[in-house]
VEXNU-65881 format. One record per residue: residue number from 1; residue in three letters; x, z, y of N, C-alpha, C, CB in turn. Coordinates in steps of 0.1 Angstrom, whole numbers. Each point is the difference from the previous one (the first is absolute). Glycine has a CB too. Layout:
// VEXNU-65881
<atom NUM; 'ALA'; <X; Z; Y>; <X; Z; Y>; <X; Z; Y>; <X; Z; Y>>;
...
// end
This chain:
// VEXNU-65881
<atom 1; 'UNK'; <1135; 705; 811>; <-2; 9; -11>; <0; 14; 6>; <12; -15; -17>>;
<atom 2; 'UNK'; <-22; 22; 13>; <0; 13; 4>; <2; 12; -10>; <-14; -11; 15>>;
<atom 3; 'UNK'; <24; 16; -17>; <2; 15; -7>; <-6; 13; 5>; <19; -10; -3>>;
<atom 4; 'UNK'; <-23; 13; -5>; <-9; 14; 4>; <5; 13; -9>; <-23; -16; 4>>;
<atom 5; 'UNK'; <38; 12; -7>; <1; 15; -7>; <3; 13; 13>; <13; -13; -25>>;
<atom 6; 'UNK'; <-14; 26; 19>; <2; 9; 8>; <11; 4; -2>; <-20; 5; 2>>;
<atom 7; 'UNK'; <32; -1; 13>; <11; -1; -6>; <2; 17; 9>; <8; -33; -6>>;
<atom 8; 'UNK'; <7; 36; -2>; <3; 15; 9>; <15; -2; 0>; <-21; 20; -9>>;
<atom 9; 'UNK'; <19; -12; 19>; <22; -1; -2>; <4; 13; 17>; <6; -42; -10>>;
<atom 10; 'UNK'; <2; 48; 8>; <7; 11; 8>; <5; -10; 13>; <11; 19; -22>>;
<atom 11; 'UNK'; <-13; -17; 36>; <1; -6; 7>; <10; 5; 13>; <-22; -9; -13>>;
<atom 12; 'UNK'; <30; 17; 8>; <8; 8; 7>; <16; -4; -5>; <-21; 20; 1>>;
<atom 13; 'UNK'; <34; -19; 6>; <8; -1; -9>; <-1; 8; -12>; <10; -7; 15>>;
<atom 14; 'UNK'; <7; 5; -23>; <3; 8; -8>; <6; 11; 4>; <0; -16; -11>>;
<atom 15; 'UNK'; <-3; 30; 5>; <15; 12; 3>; <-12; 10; 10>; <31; -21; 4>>;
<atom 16; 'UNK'; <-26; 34; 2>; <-2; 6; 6>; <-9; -2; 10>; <17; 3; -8>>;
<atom 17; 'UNK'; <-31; 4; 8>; <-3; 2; 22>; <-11; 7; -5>; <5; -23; 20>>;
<atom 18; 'UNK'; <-14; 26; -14>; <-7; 10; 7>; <-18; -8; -6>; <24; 9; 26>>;
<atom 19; 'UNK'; <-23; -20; -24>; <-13; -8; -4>; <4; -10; -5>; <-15; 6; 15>>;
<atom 20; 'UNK'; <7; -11; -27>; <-4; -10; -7>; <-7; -10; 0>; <3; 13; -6>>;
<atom 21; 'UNK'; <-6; -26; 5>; <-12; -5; 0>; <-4; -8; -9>; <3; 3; 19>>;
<atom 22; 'UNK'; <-17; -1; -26>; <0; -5; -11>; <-11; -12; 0>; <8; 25; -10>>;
<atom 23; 'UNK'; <-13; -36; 9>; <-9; -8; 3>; <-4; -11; -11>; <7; 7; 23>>;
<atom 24; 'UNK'; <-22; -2; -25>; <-7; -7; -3>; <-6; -14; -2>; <4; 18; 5>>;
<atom 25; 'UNK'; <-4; -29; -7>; <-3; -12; 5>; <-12; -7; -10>; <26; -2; 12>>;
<atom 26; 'UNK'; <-39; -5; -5>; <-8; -6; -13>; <-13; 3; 0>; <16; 1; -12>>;
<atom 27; 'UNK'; <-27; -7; 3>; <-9; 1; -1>; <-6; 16; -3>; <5; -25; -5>>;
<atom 28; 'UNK'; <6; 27; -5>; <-3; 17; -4>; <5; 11; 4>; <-4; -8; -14>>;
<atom 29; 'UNK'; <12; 8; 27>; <3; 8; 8>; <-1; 5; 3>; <2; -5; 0>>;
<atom 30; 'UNK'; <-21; 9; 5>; <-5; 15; 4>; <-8; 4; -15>; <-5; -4; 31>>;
<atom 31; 'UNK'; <7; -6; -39>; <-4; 8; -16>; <7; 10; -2>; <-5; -18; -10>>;
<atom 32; 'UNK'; <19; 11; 9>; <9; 13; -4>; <4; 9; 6>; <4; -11; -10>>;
<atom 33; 'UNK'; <-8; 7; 21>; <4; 14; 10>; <-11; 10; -2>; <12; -14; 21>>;
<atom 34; 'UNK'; <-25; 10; -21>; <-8; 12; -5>; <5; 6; -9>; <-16; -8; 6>>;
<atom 35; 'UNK'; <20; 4; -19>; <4; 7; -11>; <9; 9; -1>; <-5; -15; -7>>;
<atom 36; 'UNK'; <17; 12; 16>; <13; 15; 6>; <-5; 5; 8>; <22; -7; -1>>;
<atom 37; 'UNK'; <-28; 2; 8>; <0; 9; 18>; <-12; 9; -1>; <8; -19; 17>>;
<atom 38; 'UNK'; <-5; 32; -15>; <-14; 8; 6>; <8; 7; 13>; <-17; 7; -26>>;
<atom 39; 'UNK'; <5; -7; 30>; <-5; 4; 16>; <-9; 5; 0>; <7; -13; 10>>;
<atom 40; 'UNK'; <-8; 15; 6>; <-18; 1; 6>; <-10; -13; -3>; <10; 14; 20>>;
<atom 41; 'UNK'; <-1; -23; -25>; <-15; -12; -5>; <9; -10; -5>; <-22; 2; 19>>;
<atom 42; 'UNK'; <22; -13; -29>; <1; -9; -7>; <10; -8; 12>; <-24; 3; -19>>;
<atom 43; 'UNK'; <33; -19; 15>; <1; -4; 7>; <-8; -13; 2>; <19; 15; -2>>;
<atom 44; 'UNK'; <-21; -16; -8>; <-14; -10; 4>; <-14; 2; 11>; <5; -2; -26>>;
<atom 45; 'UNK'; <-4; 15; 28>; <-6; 8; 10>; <7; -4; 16>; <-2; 20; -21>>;
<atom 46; 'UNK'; <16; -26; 20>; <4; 3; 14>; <0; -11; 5>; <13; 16; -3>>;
<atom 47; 'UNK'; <-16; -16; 19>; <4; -10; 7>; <13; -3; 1>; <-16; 5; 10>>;
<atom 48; 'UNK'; <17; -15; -8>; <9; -14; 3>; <14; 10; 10>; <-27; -27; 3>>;
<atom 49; 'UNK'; <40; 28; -10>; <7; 0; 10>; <4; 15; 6>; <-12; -23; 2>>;
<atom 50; 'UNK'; <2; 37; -10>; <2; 11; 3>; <8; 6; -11>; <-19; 0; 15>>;
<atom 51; 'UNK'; <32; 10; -12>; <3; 10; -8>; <-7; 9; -3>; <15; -4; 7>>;
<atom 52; 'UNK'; <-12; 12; -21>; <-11; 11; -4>; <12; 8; -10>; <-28; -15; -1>>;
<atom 53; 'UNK'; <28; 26; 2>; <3; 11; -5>; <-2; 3; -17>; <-5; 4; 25>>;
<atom 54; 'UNK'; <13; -5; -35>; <-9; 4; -14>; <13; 1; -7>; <-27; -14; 0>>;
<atom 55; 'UNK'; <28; 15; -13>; <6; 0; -10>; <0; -11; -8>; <-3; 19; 4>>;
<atom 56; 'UNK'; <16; -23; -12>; <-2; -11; -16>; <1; 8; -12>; <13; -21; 10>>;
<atom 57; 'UNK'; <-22; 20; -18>; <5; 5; -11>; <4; -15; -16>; <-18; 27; 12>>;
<atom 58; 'UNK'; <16; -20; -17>; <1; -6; -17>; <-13; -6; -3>; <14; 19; -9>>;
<atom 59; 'UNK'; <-11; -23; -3>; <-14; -2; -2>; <-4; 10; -10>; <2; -24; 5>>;
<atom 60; 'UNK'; <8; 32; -12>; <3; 13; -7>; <-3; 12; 9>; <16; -13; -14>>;
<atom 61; 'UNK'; <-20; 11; 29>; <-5; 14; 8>; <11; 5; 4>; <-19; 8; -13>>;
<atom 62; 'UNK'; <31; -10; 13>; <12; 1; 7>; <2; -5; 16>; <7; -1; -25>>;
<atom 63; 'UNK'; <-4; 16; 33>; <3; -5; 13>; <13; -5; 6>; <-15; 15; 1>>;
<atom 64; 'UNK'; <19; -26; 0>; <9; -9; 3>; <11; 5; 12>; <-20; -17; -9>>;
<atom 65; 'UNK'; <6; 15; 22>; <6; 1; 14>; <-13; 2; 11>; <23; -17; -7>>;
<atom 66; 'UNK'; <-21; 24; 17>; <-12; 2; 10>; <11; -17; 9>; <-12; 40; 2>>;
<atom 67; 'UNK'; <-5; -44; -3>; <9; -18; 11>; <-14; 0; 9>; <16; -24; -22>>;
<atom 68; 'UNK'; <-10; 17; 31>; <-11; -7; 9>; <-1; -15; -3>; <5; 17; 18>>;
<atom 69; 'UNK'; <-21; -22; -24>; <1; -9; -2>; <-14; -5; 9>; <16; 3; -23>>;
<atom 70; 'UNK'; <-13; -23; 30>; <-4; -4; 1>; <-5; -12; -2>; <6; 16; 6>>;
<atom 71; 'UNK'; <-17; -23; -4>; <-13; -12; -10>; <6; -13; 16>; <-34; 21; -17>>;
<atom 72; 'UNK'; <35; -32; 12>; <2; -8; 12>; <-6; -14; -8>; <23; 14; 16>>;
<atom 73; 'UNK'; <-32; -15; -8>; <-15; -8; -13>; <9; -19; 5>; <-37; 23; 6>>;
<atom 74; 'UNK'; <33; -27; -14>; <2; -17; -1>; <-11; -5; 15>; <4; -2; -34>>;
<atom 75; 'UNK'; <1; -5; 43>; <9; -10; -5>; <15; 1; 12>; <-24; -19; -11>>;
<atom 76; 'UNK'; <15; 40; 12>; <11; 4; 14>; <11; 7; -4>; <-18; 3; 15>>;
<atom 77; 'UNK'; <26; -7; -27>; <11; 6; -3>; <11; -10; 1>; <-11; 16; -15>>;
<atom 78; 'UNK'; <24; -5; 12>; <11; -3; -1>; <-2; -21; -12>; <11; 38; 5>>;
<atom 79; 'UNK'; <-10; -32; -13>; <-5; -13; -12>; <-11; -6; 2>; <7; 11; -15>>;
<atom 80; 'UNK'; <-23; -12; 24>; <-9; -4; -4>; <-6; 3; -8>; <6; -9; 7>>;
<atom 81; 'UNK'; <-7; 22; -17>; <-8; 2; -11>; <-1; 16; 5>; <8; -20; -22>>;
<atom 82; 'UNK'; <-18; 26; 13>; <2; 13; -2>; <12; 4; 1>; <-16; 1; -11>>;
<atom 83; 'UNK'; <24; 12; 21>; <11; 3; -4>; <-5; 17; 2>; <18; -25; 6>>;
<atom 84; 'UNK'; <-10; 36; -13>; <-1; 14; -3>; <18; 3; 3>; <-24; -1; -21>>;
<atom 85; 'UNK'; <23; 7; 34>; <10; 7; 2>; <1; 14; -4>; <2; -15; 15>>;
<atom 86; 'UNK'; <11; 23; -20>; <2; 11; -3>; <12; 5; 2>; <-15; -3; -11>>;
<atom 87; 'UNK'; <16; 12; 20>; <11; 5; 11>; <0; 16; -9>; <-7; -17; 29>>;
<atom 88; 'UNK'; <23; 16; -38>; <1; 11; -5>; <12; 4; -2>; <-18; -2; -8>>;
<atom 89; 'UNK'; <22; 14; 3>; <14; 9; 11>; <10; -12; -9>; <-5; 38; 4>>;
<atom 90; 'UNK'; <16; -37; 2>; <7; -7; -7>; <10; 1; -10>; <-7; -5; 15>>;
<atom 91; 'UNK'; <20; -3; -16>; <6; 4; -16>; <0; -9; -6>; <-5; 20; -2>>;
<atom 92; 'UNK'; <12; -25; -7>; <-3; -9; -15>; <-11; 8; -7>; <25; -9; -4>>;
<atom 93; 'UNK'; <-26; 19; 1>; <-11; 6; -10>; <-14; -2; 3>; <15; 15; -4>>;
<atom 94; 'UNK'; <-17; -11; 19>; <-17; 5; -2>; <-6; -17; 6>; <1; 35; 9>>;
<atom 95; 'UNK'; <7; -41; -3>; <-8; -14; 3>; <5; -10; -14>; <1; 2; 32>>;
<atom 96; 'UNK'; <5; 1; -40>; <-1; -6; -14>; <-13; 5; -9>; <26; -1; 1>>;
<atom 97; 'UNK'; <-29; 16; -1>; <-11; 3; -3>; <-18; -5; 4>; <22; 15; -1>>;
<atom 98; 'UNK'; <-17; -15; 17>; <-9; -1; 3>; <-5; -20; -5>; <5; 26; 19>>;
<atom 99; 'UNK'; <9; -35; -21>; <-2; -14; 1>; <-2; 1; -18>; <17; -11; 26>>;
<atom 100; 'UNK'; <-16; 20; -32>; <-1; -1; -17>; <-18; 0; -3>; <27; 16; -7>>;
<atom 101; 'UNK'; <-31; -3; 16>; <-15; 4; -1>; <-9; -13; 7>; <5; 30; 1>>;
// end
């Protein structure tokens, strides 16, 4: 049996540090990452495996957090599927934000 939902979840502990990590997993993974992330180009745009520089917002036009996020295409990820990393400052707040959007 194969599941194909797209899943997200904070991948850092809990509490205090400096970075976050927020990840992506799934069919629709670089869907939704286009939808928060702007940059210098989409992440559907990126190769396999590179960091990029940009912001998450809302879907309300609200700026979240400046993250570096990167695209690590199927079947060369952590999971085997699409996975969307996003490396953003840390805290309970802003990588809850960024795992709500």
């Amino acid at each position: 049996m194969t599941v194909s939902n797209t899943i997200a979840a904070i991948s850092t502990p809990p509490g205090e540090g400096a970075i976050a990590l927020v990840r992506i997993s799934g069919a629709n993974a670089i869907e939704i990452a286009d939808m928060i992330f702007r940059g210098k180009e989409r992440p559907s745009r990126f190769a396999s495996h590179v960091q990029h520089l940009g912001e998450i917002f809302t879907t309300e036009n609200q700026l979240i957090d400046q993250v570096m996020l990167s695209v690590h295409r199927a079947p060369t990820s952590y999971t085997g599927e699409d996975l969307v990393e996003v490396s953003c400052h840390g805290g309970t707040l802003v990588s809850a934000k960024v795992l709500e959007v």
